[in-house]
N, C-alpha and C positions, 0 to 999 in steps of 0.2 A: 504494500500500500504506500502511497507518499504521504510526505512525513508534512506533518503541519506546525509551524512555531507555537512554540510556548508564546504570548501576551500579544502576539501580530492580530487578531481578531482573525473571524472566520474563512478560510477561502472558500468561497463557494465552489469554482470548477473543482479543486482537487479534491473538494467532499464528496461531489457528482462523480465524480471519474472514478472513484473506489466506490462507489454506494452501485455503478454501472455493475462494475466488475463482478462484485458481487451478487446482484441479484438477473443477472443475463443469463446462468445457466438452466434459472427455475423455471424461464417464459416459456412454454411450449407450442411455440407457434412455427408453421411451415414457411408463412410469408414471409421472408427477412426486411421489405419494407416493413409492413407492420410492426414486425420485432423492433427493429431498427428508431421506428417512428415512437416507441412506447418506453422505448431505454431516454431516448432524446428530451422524452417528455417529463421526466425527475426532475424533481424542486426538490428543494431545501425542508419545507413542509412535508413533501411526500417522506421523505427517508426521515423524519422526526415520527410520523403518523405510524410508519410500519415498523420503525424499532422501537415505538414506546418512549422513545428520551427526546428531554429540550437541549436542544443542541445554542449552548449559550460558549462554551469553550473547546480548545480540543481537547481537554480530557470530556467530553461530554460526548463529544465526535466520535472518537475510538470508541466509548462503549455502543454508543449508536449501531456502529460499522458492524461491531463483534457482534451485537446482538439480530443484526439482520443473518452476516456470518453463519452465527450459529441457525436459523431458524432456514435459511437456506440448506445448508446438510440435512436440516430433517426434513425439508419437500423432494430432496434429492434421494433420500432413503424410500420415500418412501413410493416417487414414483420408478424406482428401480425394477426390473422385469430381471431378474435369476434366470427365467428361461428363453427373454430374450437375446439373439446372437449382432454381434459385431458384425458388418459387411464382411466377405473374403474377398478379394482378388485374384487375377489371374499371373501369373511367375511376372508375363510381358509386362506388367505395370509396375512392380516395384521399382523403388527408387534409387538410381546407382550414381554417385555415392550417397549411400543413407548418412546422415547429418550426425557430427556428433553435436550434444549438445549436453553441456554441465554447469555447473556455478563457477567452475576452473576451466584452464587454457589444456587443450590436448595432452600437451607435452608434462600435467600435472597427473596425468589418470595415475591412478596408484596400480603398483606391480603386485600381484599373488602370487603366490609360489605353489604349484599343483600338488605337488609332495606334498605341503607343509598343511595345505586347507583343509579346514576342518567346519563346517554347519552347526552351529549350534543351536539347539531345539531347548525351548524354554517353556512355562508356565502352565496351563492346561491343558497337560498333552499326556497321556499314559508314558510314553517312551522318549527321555529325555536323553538317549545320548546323543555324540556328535556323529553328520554323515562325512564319509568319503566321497570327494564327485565320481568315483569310480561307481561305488553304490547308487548313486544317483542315474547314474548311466544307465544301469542294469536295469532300472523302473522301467516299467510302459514310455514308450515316448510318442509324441504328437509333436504336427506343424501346424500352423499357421501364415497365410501372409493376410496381414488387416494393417489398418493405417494407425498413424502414430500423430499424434494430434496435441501439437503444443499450444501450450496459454500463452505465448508470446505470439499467433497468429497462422505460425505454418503448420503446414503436415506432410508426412511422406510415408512412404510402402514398403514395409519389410516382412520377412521371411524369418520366422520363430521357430525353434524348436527346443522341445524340452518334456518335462514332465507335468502334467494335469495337477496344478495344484490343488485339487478335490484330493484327486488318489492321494498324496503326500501326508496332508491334513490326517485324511483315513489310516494312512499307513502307521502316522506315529499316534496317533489313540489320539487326535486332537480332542476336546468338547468344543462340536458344531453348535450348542448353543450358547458359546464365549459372546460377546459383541465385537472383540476386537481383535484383530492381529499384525502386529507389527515388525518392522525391520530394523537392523543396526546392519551397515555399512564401511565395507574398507576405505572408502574416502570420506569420513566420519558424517556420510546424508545417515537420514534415519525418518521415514514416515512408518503410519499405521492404515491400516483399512479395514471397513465392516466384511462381518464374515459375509455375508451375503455374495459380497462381490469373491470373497478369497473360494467361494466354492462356485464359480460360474463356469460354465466348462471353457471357456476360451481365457481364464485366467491360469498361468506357464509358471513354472520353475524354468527360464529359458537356458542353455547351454550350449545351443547351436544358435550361428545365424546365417542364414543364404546356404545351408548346408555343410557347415564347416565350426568346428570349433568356436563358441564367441569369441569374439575379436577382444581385447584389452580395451581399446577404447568404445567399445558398447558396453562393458559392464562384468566383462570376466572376474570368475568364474560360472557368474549368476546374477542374471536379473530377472525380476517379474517382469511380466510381461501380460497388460491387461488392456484390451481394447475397446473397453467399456470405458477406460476414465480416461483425463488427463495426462499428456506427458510424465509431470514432478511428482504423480503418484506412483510411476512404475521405477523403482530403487535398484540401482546398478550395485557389482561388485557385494551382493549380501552376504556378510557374513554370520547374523544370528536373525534366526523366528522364534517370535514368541508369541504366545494366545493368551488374552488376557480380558475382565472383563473393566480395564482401568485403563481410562482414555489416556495417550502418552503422543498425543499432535503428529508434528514432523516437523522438518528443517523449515520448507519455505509455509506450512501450514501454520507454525510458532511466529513467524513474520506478518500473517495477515490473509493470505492463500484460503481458499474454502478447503475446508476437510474432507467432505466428499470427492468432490475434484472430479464428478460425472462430465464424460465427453459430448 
């Protein structure tokens, strides 16, 4: 979100522009005029009326924001469809080269070591030890190509493959009725997601990309891979899952990001 001064009085646009952001993934409308025309149409009144607060300062703002924030994840929860699918694509359409993109420069992506890695399985899960990718390998595997759809405005087509994060969940005695399951990260990102989504069938423990080993700078050893949400929800390089029923954010979610982060 952008940042608004302490004693400068209100800015209007950078209150719109975050109050935009926020509430643009809940409009369910086909028309993008319309959409478009109904985002535009936010006042300073409306975003007071729908988060409940007098927006007199920016500490009054921020809660404002968080509490639309918040109230947006739960419209997003709950128009979510478990059994409905992502588009697929066909091989010819993916996108070459697929983008990296991180909070860091390329040349920072952090190195694993395949030997060395180890998964670590946490919180309410019957079966807490750690995996080998070796053992992961050996799982059922699935592809994918579905688009990848950033909050910054682009998207591109790539080719997943990996393990059915259902089966996994299943494998280690998850409890599918946790609310939450989260990631920690070798380039210290870390979000969480509702189970609902962590048991979609087109959401990956991914390992491969385009057919080959993933690459280091997609996320080696392991990323999710979920073509239901946002970019900044799918966590590169994981190195722990845990299930949990205690809300724990994420990296750009802690900054201001919706939680949900539905595509």
């Amino acid at each position: 979100m952008n940042k608004r001064k302490e004693g400068a009085g209100l800015d209007e646009s950078s209150i719109l522009t975050d109050a935009r952001k926020i509430i643009a993934p809940q409009i369910q409308i086909e028309d993008r005029s319309r959409r478009s025309f109904l985002l535009r149409g936010l006042t300073l009144g409306g975003v007071a009326m729908l988060s409940g607060c007098n927006l007199t300062d920016s500490e009054s703002v921020e809660t404002a924001l968080s509490s639309m924030s918040r109230f947006n994840d739960r419209v997003q929860g709950w128009l979510f469809n478990p059994n409905a699918l992502a588009p697929t694509y066909p091989e010819s359409m993916i996108t070459r080269p697929f983008p990296f993109n991180a909070f860091y420069d390329i040349d920072e992506v952090p190195v694993v070591e395949e030997a060395d890695y180890r998964l670590e399985v946490t919180g309410l899960v019957a079966d807490k030890r750690s995996w080998r990718l070796e053992e992961l390998r050996a799982m059922t595997q699935t592809e994918q190509i579905t688009r990848h759809i950033c909050v910054e405005g682009w998207s591109a087509i790539g080719r997943w493959g990996g393990v059915r994060f259902s089966d996994f969940l299943k494998r280690v005695g998850a409890d599918t009725d946790a609310k939450y399951v989260g990631f920690k990260c070798a380039d210290d990102y870390y979000t969480s997601i509702d189970m609902a989504t962590a048991l979609h069938a087109q959401t990956l423990l991914t390992l491969t990309y385009d057919g080959a080993v993933l690459p280091r700078q997609y996320g080696f050893p392991m990323k999710l891979r979920m073509p239901t949400k946002l970019g900044y929800k799918n966590p590169k390089h994981i190195q722990a899952i845990f299930v949990s029923n205690t809300y724990s954010g994420g990296y750009w979610e802690d900054q201001g990001y919706n939680w949900f982060g539905g595509s």
